[in-house]
C-alpha positions as CSV (number, residue, x, y, z in Angstrom):
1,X,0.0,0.0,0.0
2,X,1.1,3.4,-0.6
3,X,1.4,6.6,1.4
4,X,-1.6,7.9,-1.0
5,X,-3.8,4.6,-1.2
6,X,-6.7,5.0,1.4
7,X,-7.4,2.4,4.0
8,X,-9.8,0.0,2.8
9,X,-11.1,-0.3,6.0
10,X,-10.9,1.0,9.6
11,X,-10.2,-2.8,11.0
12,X,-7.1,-2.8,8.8
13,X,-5.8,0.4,10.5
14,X,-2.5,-1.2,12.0
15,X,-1.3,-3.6,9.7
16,X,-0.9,-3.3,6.1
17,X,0.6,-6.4,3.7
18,X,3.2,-3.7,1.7
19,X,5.6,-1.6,2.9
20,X,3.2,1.7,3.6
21,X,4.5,4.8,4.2
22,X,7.3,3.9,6.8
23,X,8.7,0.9,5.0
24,X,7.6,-1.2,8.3
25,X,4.0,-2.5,6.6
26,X,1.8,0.1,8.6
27,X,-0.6,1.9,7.0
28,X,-0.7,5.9,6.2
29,X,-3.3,6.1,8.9
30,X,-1.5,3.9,11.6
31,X,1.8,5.4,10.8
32,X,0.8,9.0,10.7
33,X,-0.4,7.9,14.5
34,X,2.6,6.5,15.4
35,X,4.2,9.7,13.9
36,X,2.2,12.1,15.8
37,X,2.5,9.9,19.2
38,X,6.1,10.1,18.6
39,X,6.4,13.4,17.9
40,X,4.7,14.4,21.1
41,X,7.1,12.9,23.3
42,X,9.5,15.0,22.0
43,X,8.1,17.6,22.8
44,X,7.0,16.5,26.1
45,X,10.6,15.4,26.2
46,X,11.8,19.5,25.3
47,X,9.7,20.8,27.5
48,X,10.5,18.8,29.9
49,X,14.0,19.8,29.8
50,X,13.7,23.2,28.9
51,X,15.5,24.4,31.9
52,X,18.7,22.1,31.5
53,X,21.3,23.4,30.1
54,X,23.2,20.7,27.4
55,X,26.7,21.5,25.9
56,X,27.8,19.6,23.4
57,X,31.7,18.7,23.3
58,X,31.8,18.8,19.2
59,X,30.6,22.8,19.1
60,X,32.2,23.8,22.0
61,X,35.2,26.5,21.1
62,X,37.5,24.1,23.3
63,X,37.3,21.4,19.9
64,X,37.0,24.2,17.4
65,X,40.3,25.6,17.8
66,X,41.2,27.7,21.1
67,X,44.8,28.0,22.2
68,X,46.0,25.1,24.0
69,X,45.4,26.0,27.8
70,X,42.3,28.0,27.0
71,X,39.1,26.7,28.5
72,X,36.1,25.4,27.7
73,X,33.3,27.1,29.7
74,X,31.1,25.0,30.6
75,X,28.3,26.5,33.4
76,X,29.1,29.9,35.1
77,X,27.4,31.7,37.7
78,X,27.8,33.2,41.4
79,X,28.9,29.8,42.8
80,X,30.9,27.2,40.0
81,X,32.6,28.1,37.4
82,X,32.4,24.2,35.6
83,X,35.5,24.2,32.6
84,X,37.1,21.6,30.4
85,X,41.1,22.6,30.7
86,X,43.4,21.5,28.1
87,X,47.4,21.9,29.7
88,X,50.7,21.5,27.7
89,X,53.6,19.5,28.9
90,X,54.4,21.2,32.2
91,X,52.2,23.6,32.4
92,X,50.2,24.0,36.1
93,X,46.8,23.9,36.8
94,X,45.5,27.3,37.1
95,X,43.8,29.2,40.5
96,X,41.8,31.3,38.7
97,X,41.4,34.9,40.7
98,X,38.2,34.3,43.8
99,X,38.6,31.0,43.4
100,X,38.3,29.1,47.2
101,X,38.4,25.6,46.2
102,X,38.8,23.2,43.1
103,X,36.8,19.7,42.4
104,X,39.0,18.1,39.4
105,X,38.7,15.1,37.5
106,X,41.7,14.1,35.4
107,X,40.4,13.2,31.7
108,X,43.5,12.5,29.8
109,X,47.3,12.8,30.3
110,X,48.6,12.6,33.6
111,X,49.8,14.8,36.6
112,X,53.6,15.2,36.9
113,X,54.8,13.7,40.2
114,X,55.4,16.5,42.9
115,X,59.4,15.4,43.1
116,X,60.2,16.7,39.6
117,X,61.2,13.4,37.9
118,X,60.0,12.6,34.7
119,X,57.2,9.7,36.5
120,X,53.6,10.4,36.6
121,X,51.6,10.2,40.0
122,X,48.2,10.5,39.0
123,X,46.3,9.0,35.3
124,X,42.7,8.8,33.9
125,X,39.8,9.8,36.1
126,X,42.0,10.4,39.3
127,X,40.4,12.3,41.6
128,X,40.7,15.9,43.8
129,X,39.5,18.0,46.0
130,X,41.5,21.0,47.2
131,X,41.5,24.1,48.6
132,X,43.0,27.3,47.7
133,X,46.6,28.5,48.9
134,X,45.8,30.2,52.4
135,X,42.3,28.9,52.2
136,X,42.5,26.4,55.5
137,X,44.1,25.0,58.2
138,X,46.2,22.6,56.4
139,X,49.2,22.9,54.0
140,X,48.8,24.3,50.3
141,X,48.2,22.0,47.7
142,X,51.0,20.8,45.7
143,X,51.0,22.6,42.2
144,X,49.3,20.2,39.9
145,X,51.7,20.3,36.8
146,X,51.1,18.6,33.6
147,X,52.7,15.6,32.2
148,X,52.3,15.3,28.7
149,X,49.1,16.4,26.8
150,X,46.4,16.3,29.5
151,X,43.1,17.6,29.5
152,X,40.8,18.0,33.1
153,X,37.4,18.8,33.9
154,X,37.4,21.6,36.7
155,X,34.2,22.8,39.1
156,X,35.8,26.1,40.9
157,X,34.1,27.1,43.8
158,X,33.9,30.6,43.7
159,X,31.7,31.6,46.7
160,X,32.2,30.6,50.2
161,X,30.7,27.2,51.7
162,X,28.4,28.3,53.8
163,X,26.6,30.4,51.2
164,X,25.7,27.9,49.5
165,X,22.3,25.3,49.6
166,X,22.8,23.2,52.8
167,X,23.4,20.1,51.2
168,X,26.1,21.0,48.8
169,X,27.6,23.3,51.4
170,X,27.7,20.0,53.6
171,X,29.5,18.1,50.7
172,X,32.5,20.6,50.1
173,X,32.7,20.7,54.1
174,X,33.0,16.8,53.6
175,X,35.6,17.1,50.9
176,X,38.0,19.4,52.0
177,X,38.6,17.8,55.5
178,X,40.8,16.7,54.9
179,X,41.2,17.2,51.2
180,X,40.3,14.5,48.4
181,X,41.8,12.4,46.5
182,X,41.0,9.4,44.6
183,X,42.4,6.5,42.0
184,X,39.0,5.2,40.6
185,X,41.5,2.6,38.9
186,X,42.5,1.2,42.5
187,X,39.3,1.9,44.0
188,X,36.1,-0.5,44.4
189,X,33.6,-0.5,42.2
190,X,30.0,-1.1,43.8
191,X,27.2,-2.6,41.9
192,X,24.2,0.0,42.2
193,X,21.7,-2.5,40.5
194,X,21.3,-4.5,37.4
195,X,24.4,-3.7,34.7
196,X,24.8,-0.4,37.1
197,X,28.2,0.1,39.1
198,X,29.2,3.2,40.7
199,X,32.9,4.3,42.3
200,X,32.1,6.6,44.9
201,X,34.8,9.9,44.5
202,X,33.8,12.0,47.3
203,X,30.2,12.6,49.2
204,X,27.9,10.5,51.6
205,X,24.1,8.9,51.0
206,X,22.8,12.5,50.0
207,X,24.9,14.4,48.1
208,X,27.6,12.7,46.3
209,X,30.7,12.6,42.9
210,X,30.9,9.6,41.9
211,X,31.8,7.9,38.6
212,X,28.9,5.7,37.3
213,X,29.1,2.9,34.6
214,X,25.7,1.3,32.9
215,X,26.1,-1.8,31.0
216,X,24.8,-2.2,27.4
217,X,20.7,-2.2,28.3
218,X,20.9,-0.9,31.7
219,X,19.8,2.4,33.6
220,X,17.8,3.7,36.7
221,X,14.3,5.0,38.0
222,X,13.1,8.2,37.2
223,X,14.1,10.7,39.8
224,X,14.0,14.1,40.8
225,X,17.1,17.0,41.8
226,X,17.3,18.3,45.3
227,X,20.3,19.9,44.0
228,X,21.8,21.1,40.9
229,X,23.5,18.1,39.1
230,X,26.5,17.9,37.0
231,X,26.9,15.2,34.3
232,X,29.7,14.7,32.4
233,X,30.3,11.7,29.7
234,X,33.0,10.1,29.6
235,X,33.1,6.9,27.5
236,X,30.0,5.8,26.0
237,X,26.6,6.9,24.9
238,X,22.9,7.6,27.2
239,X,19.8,8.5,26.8
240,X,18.5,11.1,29.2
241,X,14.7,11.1,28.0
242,X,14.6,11.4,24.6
243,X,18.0,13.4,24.8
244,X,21.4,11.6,23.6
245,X,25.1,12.4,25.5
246,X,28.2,11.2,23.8
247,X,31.6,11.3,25.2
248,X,32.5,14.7,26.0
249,X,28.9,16.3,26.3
250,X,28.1,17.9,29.6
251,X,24.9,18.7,31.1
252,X,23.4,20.6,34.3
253,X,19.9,19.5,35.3
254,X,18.9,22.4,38.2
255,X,17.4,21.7,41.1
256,X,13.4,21.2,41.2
257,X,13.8,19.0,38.1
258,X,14.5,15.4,37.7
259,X,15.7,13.1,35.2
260,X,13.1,10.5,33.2
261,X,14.4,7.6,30.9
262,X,17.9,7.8,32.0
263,X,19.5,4.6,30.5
264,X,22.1,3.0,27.8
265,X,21.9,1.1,25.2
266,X,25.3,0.8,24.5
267,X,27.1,1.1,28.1
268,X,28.1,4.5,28.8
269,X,30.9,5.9,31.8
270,X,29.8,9.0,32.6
271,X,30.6,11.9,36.1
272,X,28.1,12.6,38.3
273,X,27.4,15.1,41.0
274,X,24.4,16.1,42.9
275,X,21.7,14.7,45.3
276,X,20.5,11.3,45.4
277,X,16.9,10.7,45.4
278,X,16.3,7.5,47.2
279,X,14.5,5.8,44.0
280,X,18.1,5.3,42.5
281,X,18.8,2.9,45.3
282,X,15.6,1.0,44.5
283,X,15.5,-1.7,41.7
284,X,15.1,-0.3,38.4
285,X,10.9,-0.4,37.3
């Protein structure tokens, strides 16, 4: 049947001996059905994420030609400045001016070790949480210097703790005493629930970083934001609604909000922060 034959007759509606207008043996009726169901969940989809804000790693300026050692802005605003960094050989991980502290994930390269030898201390997906020179009780970080071609993902806190929303003002209190750091690669890995694992980076029950891995078919519930959340991905490919994130794409979903269809069909690695809603320790429905 073709796209202009007319049904024959209502009982036939959904299923048609040709190829019809899709190519999948429904008829123009059924599939112009199927097309408008679809096309409302997208935009129930948009709407429903019309408050996040998505950037993609292929358009950002950081891909597109900025000097090495420029960043990539990611989210700005009175409390985080969130930035892809890309260092040369060497070259130090900067304290930007009013920054107080520094949450950084290593994404590729390595950190030179603090000695000055040619090693490496620290590789993929370590793990940080510092604070500023003069910023606390204990002594300044070590310089984080690059070794080799390395590129980091950086949330500056720019406003102090106890400004911020309770729960994340509890979390950096948490992280910086004493300050963080963490080897995902020698750390545990904790299965969260079917074809989910999670390695816990800094945080308690509520508020939390952690690195999270879905296998090929897996995700979690629907759930809602008591804080902002931060999600970076890292290897990998998921489906936040009807929204896709490939390696390198970054999203902030504010708080109020929450996240529906969140799986993978492919396995994804992907950096979260934020609060978690106590469905995502229940078994996926």
């Amino acid at each position: 049947m073709s796209p202009t034959d007319k049904d024959p007759a209502p009982m036939n509606d959904g299923v048609s001996t040709g190829h019809g207008a899709d190519g999948l043996g429904l008829s123009s009726t059924r599939y112009e059905r199927v097309m408008q169901r679809l096309m409302g969940r997208v935009q129930l989809s948009v709407a429903a994420h019309s408050d996040y804000l998505t950037v993609r790693r292929g358009g950002s300026a950081w891909l597109g030609g900025a000097p090495v050692g420029g960043p990539a802005v990611l989210r700005e605003d009175a409390f985080f400045r969130v930035e892809l960094l890309h260092l040369r050989d060497g070259q130090p991980l900067p304290w930007p001016e009013g920054v107080l502290a520094q949450e950084v994930l290593l994404l590729q390269g390595a950190w030179a070790s603090p000695s000055g030898s040619d090693a490496a201390t620290d590789y993929r997906y370590s793990y940080r949480v510092r604070r500023a020179p003069g910023q606390g009780p204990d002594q300044p970080p070590m310089p984080l210097l690059a070794h080799g071609d390395t590129q980091a993902y950086v949330r500056h806190l720019r406003a102090p703790v106890e400004q911020l929303p309770p729960l994340e003002a509890r979390w950096w209190q948490r992280a910086l005493a004493p300050q963080t750091q963490v080897e995902p690669g020698l750390s545990a890995w904790i299965a969260s629930g079917p074809g989910v694992q999670v390695c816990l980076l800094s945080g308690d029950a509520q508020v939390v970083s952690m690195l999270v891995r879905f296998e090929a078919g897996a995700g979690v519930n629907d759930h809602h934001h008591a804080l902002d959340e931060d999600c970076l991905v890292l290897e990998g490919e998921m489906f936040l609604g009807d929204m896709l994130l490939q390696p390198g794409d970054y999203q902030l979903a504010p708080a109020g909000g929450g996240h529906f269809g969140e799986f993978s069909d492919v396995g994804v690695l992907f950096f979260f922060h934020g609060a978690l809603d106590p469905v995502l320790r229940e078994p996926r429905r």
